[in-house]
VEXROTOR-394788 format. One line per 4 residues: number of its first residue (from 1); their letters; for each residue z, y, x of N, C-alpha, C, O. Coordinates in pm, 1 decimal, always signed. Example, Ala and Ser with C-alpha at 12.3 -4.5 7.8 and 13.67 -1.06 7.14 Angstrom:
residues 2
1) AS) +780.0,-569.0,+1319.0,+780.0,-450.0,+1230.0,+780.0,-330.0,+1320.0,+846.5,-331.9,+1423.6 | +708.0,-225.0,+1285.0,+714.0,-106.0,+1367.0,+787.0,+3.0,+1290.0,+803.9,+113.8,+1340.9
END
This chain:
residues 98
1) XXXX) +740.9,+10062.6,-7219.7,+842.3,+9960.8,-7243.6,+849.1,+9865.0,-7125.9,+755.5,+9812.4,-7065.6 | +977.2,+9854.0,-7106.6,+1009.9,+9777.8,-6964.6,+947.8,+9554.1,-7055.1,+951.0,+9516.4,-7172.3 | +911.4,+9488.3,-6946.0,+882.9,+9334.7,-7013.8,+1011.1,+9308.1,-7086.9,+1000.5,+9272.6,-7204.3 | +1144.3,+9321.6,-7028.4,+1224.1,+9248.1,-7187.8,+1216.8,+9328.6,-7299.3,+1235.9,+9275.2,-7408.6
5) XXXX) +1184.5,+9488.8,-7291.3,+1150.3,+9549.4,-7418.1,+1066.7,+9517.3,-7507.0,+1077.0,+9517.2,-7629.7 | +964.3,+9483.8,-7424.6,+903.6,+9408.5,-7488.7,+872.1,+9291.6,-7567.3,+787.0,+9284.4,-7656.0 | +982.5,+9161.7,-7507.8,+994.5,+9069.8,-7515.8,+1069.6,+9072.7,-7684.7,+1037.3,+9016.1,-7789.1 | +1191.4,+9175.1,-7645.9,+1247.3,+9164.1,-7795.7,+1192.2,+9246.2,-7884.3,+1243.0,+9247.0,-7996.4
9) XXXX) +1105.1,+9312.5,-7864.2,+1014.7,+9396.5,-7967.4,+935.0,+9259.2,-8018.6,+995.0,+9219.3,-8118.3 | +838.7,+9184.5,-7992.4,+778.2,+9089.6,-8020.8,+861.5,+8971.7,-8082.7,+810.5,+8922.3,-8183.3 | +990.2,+8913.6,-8037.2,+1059.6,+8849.4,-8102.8,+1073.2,+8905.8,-8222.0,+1032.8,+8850.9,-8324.5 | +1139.6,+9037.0,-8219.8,+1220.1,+9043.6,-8376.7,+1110.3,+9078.0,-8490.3,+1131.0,+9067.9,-8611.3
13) XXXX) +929.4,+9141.9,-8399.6,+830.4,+9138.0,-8516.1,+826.4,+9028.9,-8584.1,+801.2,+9034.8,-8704.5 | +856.0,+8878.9,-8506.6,+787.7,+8782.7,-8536.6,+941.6,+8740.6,-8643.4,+927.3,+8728.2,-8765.0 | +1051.0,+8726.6,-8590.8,+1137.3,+8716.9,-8688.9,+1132.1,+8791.2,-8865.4,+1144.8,+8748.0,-8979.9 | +1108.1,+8912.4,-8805.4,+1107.3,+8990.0,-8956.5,+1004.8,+8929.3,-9036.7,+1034.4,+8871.5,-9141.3
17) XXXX) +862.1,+8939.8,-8987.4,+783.8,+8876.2,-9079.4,+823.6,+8710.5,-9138.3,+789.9,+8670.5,-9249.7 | +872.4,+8658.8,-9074.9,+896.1,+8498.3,-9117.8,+975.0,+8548.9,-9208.1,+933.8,+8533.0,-9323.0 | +1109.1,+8624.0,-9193.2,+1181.4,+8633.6,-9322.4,+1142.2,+8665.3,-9444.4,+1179.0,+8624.0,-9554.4 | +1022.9,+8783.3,-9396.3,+976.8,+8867.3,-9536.3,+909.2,+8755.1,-9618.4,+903.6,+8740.6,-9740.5
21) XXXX) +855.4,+8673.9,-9510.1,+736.9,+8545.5,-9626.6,+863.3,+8458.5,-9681.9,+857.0,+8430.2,-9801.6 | +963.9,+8418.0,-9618.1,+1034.0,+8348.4,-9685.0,+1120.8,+8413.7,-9854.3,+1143.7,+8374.3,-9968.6 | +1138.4,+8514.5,-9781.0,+1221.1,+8559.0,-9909.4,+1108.7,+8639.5,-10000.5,+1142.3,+8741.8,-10060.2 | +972.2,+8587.7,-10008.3,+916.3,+8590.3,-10123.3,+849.1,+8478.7,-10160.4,+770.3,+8484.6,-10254.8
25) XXXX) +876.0,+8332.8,-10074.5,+866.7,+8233.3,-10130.6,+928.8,+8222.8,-10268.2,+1034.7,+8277.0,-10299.8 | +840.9,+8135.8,-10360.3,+880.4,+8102.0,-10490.3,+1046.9,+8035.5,-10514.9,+1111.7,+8058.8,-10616.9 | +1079.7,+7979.8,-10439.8,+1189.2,+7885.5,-10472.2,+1299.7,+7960.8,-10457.2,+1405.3,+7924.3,-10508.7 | +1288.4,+8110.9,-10363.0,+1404.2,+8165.5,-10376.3,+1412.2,+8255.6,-10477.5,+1514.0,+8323.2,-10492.7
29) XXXX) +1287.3,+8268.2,-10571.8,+1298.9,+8390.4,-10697.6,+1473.6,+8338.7,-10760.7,+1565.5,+8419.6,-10747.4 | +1484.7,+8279.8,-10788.5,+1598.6,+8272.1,-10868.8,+1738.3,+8278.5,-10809.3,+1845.6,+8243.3,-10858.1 | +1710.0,+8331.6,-10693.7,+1830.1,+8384.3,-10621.2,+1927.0,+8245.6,-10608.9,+2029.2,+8251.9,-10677.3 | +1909.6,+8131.0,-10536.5,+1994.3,+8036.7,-10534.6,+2060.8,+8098.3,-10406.9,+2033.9,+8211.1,-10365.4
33) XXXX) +2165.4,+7998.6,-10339.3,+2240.1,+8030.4,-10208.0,+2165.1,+7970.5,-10175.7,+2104.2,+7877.2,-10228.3 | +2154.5,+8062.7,-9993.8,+2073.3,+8066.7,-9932.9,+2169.4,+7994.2,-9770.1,+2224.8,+8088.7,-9714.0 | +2187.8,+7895.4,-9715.3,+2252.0,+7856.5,-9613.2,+2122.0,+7876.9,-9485.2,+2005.7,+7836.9,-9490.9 | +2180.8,+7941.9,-9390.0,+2105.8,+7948.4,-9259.2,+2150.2,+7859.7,-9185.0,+2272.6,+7849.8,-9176.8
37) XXXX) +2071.5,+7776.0,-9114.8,+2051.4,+7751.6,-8955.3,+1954.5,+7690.0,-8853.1,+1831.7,+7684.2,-8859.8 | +2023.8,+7652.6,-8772.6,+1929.7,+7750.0,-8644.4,+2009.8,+7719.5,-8546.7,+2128.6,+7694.3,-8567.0 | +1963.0,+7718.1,-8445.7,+2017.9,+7812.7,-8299.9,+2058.3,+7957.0,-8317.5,+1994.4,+8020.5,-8401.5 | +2166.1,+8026.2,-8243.5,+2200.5,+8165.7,-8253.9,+2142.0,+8183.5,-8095.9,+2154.3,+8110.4,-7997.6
41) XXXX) +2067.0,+8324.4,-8116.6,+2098.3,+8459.8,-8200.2,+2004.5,+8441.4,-8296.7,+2042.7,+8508.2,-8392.8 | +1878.7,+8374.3,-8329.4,+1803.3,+8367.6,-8416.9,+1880.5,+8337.2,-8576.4,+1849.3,+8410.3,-8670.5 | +1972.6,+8234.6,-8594.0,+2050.9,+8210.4,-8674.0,+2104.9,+8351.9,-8741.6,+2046.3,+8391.3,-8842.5 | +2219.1,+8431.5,-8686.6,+2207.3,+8534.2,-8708.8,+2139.1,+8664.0,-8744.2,+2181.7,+8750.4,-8820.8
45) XXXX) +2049.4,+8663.8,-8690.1,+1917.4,+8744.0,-8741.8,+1854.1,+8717.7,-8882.1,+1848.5,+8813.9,-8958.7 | +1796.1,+8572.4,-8931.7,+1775.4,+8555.7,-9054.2,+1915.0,+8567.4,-9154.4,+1923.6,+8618.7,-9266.0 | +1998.3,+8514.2,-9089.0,+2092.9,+8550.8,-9209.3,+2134.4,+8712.7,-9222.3,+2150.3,+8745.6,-9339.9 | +2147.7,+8782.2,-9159.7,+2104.1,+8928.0,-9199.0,+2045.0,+9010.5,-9245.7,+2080.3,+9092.7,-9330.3
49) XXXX) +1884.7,+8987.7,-9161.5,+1763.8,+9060.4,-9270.9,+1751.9,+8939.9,-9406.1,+1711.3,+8994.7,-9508.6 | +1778.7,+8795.2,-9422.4,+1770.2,+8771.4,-9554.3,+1858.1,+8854.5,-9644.9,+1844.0,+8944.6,-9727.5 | +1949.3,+8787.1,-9594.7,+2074.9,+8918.0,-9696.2,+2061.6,+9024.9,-9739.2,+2122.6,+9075.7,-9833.4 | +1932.2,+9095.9,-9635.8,+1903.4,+9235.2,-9695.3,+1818.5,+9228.0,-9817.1,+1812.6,+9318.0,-9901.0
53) XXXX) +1744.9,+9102.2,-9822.8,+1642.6,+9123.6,-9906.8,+1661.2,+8985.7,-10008.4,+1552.0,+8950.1,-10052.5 | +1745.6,+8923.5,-10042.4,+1743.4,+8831.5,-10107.7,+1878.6,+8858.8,-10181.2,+1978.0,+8879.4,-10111.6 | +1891.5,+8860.8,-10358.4,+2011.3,+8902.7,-10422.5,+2109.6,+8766.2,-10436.8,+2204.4,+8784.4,-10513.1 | +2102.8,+8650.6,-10383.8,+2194.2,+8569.5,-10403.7,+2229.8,+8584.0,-10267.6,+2185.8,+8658.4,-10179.9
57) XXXX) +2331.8,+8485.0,-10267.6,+2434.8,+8503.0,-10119.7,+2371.2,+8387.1,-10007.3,+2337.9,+8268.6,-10004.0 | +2379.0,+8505.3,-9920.5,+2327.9,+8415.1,-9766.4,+2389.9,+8427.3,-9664.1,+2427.5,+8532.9,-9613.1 | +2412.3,+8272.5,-9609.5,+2530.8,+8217.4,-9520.2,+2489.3,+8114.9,-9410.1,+2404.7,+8025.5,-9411.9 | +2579.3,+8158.3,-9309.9,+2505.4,+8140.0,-9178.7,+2602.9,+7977.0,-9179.8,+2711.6,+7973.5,-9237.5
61) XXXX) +2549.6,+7860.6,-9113.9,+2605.7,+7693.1,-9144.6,+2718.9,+7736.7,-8978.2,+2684.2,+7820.8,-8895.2 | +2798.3,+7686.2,-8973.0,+2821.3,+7645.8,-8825.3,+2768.2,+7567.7,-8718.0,+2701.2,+7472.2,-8757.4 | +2781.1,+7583.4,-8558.3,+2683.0,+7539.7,-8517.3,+2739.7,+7355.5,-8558.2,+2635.0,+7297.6,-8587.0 | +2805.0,+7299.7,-8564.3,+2782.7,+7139.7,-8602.0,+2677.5,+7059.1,-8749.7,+2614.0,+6955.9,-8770.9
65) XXXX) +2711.0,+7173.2,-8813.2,+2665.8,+7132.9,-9004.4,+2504.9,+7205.1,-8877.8,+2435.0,+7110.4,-8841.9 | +2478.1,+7280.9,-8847.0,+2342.7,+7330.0,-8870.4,+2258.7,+7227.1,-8754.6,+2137.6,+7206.6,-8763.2 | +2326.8,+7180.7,-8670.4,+2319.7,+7079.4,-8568.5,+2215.0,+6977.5,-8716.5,+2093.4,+6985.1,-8734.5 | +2280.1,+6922.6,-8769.0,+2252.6,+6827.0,-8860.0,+2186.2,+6841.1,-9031.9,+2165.5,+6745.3,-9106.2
69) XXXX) +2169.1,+6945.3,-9055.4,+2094.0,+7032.9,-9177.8,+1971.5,+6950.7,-9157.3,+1967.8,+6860.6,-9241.0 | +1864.7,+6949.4,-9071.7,+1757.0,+6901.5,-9088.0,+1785.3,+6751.2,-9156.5,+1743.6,+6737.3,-9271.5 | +1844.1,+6653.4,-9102.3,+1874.5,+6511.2,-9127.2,+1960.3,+6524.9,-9253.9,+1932.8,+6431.1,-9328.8 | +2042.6,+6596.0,-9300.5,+2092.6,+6614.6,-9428.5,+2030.9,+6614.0,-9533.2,+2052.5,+6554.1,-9638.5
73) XXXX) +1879.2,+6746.3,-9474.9,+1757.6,+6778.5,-9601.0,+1704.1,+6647.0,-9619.3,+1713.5,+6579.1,-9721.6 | +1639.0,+6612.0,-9497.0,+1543.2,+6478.2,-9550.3,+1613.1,+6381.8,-9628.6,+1568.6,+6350.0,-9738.9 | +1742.0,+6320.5,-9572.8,+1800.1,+6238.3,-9643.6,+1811.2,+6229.6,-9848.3,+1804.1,+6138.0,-9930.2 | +1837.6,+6424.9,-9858.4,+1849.5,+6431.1,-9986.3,+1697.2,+6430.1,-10070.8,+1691.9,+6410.4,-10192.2
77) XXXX) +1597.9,+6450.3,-10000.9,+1446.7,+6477.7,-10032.1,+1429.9,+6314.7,-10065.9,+1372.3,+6282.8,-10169.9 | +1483.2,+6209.9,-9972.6,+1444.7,+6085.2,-9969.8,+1494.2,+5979.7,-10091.8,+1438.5,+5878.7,-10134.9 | +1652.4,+6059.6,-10139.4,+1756.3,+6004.6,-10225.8,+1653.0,+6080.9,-10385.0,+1628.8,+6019.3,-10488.8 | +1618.9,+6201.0,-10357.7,+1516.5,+6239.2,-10483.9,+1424.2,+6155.5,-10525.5,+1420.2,+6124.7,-10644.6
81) XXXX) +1318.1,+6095.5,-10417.9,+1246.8,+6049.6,-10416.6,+1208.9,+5921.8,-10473.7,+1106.6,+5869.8,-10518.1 | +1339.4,+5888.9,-10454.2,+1399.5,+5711.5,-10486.8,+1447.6,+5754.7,-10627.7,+1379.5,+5707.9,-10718.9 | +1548.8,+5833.0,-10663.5,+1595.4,+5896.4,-10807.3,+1546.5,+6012.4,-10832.4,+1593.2,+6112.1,-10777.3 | +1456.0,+6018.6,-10909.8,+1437.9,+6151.8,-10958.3,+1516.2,+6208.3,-11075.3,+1504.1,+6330.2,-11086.9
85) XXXX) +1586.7,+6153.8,-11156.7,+1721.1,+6191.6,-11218.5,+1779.0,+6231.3,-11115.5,+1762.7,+6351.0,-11139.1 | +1850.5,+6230.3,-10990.3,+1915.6,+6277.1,-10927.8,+1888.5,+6432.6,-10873.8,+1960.2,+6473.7,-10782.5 | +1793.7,+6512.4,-10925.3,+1745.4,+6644.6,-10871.7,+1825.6,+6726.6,-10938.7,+1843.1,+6707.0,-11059.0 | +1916.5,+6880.1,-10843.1,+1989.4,+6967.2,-10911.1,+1962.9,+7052.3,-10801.1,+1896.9,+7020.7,-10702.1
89) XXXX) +2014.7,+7156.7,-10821.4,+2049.7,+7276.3,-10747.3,+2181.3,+7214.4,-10600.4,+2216.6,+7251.5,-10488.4 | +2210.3,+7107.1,-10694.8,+2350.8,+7068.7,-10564.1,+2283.1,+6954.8,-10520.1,+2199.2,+6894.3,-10586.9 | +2317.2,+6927.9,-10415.6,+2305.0,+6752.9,-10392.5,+2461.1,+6733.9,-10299.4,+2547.7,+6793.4,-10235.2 | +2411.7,+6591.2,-10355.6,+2617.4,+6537.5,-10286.4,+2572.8,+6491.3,-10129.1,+2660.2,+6463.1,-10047.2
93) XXXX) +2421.7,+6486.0,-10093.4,+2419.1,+6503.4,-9915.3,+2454.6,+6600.8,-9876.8,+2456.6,+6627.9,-9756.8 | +2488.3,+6671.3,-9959.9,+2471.5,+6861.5,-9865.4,+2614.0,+6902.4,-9885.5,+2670.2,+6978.7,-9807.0 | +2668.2,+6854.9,-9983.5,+2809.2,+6923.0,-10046.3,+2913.5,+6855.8,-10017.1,+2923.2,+6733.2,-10020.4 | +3006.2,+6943.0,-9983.5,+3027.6,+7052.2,-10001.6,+2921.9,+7205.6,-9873.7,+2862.1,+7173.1,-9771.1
97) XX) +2927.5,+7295.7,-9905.4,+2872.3,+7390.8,-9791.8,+2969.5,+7470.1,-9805.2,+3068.8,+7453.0,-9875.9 | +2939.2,+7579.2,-9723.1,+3004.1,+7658.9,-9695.9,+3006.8,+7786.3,-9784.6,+3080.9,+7880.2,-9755.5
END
């Protein structure tokens, strides 16, 4: 194998396994939607092999919403935190998605 053969042989091991642990994390048993992001091409990649292996629907954010996903999550983790009546499957930081 030539070094970038290599290079992306080792990337996409390391990709696949992150997915496989994710999509047997507990929180996705119940098949919620699954929004990706990321930087692309990595972005793309999880939202693919998830899709292969996860039965609810998985969707890649655009690059602006995924730009800002991290600061979205905390915000809604923080609004839980403060209300815990406020916990659902939706939150109104995140929503609408895609």
């Amino acid at each position: 194998m030539s070094p970038e053969q290599l290079a992306l042989f080792w990337v996409g091991a390391v990709v696949a396994d992150d997915v496989g642990h994710l999509a047997r994390h507990p929180i996705l048993a119940r098949s919620p939607p699954v929004w990706v992001v990321g930087r692309e091409p990595l972005r793309s990649l999880y939202t693919r092999w998830l899709a292969g292996l996860l039965e609810g629907p998985v969707a890649p954010l655009d690059d602006e919403l995924s730009e800002a996903a991290s600061a979205l999550g905390a915000l809604a983790v923080v609004l839980v935190s403060i209300d815990p009546g406020r916990q659902s499957h939706r939150s109104t930081v995140t929503e609408p998605a895609p």
